[in-house]
N, C-alpha and C positions, 0 to 999 in steps of 0.2 A: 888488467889483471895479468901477472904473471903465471902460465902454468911452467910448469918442469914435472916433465916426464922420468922419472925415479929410474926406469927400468933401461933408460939410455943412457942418461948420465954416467961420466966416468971420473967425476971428482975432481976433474981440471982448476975449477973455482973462477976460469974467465970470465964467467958471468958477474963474479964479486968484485973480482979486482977492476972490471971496467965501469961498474955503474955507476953515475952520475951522482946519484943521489945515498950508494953506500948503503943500499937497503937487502943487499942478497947476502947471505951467511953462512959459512958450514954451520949442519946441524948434528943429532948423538943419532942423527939414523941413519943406517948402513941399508943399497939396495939387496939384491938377489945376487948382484956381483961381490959384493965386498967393498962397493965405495963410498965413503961418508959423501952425502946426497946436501946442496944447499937448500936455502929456503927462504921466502921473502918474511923478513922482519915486519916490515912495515907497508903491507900493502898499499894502503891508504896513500903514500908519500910517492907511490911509482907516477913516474909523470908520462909513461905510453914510449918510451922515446925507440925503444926496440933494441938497445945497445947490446943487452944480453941474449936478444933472440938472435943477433945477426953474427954474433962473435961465437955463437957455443958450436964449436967442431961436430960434436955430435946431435947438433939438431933438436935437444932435447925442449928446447925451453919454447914458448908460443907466448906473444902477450897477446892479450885480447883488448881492442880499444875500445873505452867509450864503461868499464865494467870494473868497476875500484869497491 
């Protein structure tokens, strides 16, 4: 399971543009800052791999293994 943390994210989108499987998205929700916040489309389709958790600058995202 993907989380991402809303309240660090900064809207970069690296997490979209690297994932394997093309499941992270901009969404119409804006944080506390002002940045439109991604979102996993399709949880169910993450296959664990961490790409989004290791690439986000800001740390925001965490996957949990083994919880889809």
């Amino acid at each position: 399971m993907v989380n991402i943390n809303e309240f660090y994210c900064k809207g970069c989108y690296l997490c979209a543009h690297n994932c394997p499987k093309q499941i992270i998205a901009p969404s119409s929700k804006r944080n506390g800052k002002g940045y439109v916040v991604p979102f996993v489309t399709s949880p169910e389709e993450c296959s664990n791999c961490k790409t989004c958790e290791l690439i986000c600058p800001e740390m925001a995202i965490v996957v949990e293994e083994g919880v889809n």
